[in-house]
N, C-alpha and C positions, 0 to 999 in steps of 0.2 A: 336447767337453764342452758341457752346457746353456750358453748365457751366459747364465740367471740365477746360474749357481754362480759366474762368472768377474767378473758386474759387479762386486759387492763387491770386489774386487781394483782398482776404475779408479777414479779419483775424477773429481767431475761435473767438467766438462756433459758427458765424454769415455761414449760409447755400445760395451759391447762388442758386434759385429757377426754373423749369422749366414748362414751357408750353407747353403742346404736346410734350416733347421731345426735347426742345432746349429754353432759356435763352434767354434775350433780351439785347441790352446796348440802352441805351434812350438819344438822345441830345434834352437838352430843354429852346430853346433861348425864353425871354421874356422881360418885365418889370413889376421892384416891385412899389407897389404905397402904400401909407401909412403905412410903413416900423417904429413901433417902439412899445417899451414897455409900455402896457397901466395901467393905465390909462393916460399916458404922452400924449400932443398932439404931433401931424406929425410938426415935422421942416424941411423948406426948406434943399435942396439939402442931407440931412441926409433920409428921410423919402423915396426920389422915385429915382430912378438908374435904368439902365437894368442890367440882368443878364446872364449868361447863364451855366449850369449845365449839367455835364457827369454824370449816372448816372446807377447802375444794381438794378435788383431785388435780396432781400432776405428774408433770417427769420428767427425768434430766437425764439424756444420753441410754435413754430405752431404759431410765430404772423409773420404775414409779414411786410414790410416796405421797405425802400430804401436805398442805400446803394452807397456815392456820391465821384465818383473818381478825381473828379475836379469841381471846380465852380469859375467862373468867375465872376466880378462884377466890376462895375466903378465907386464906392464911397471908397477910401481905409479907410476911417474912419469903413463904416462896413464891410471891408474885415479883419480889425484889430478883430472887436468885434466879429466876426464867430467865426474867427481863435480861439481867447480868450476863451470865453465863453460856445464855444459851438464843438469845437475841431474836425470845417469840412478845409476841403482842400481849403480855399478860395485862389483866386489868382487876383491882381490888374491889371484890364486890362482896356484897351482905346475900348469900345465900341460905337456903332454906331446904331440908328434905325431911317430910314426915312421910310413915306408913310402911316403912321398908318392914323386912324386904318383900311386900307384896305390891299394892297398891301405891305410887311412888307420888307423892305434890312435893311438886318443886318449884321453889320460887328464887328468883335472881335480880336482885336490885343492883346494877354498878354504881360504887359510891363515887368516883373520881368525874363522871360524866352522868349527867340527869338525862332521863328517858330513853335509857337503852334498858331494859328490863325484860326478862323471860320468865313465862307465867305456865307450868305445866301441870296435867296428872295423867300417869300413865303405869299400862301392868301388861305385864305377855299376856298371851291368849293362846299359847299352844305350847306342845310339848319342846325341847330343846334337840339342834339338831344342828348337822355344820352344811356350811354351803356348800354349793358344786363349785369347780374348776367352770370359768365360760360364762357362770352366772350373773348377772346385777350385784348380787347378794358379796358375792366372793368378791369381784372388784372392786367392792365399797371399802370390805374389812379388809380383807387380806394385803393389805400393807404394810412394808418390813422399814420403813424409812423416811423421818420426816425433814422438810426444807426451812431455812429462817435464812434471816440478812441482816446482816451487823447496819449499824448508827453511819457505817462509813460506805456501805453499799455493796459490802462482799459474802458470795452467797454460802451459807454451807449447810451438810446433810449428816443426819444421824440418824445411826442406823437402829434397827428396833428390832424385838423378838419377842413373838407369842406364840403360844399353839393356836391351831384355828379356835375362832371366836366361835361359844357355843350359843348359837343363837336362837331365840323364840320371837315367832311374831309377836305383834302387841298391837295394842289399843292403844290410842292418845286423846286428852280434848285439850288444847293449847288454847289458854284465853288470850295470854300476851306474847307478841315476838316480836321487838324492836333490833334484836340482833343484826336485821341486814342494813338497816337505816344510815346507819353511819357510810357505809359504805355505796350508799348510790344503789341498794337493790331492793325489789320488792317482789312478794310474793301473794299468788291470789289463791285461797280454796284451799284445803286441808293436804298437809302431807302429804304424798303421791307412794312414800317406801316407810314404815315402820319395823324397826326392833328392838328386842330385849335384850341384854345380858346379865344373866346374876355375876360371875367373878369370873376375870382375866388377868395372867399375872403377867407382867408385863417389864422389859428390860431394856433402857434406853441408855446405848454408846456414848461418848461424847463429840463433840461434833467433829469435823475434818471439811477443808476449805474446797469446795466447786469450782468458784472462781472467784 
């Protein structure tokens, strides 16, 4: 998509980003596993849930990061503590994932709002591999740092750590995606960028204030 359609979605100083000339918005259904503040151990049903997150590219003062217009999750305990603490758009939904880890159906009903629902099945189609430096691919993943804004309009960034993301193409058939609806966007014709990842482990700072 243009990001002149997406900026209005970001609020300042946060810049949405372009590739060759055009913006991305990213749906990225998965599951969390060992979900908690360390050095705490993982507690049942608190620790692993799926997820699933809408998502643009942006950046603040030449850093890039992510910038998440909805996420979805089916532990409301930490859709509370997102919300809380960390001041993203969580929303409590009745999710679904059978088939792992090959062939993946996913299904996402939000309980708090009717008719936002995501409706997938999908599986790689190739061997696993990392992106180049320069690439579409790399731009997408390789970010170290995500943006949120408090209830009172002030913006801040945390910082993240993974090793590159080992990724395989993949197949998708999306029956439902009401995801951009809410937000004034729509989209025509299947996916344009597909991929997979089996496991990413992943480490998120806590936040510090932008502005």
């Amino acid at each position: 998509m243009p990001a002149s359609v997406l900026q209005p979605l970001v609020p300042e100083p946060l810049e949405v980003q372009e590739f060759d000339g055009t913006s991305w918005v990213g749906v990225v259904p998965f599951r969390m596993q060992g979900v908690m503040r360390r050095p705490l151990p993982d507690l049942p049903y608190f620790s692993a849930f799926p997820e699933l997150n809408l998502r643009l590219y942006v950046e603040h003062d030449g850093k890039p990061g992510v910038w998440f217009l909805s996420l979805d999750a089916a532990n409301v305990v930490a859709v509370w503590a997102a919300r809380r603490f960390f001041h993203l758009p969580y929303f409590h939904s009745r999710i679904t994932m059978d088939g792992l880890p090959e062939r993946v159906d996913y299904v996402c009903k939000r309980l708090s709002i009717k008719g936002v629902d995501f409706e997938a099945r999908y599986e790689p189609s190739s061997a696993p591999y990392e992106s180049q430096p320069g690439s579409l691919e790399h731009w997408l993943t390789e970010r170290y740092c995500l943006y949120a804004q408090s209830p009172r309009g002030r913006i801040f960034r945390a910082e993240v750590h993974h090793e590159p993301w080992p990724l395989q193409r993949a197949e998708a058939e999306i029956s439902k995606n009401e995801l951009l609806e809410p937000h004034g966007l729509s989209l025509d014709g299947p996916p344009q960028l597909l991929h997979f990842s089996r496991h990413i482990d992943v480490v998120v700072w806590p936040l510090v204030t932008v502005t």
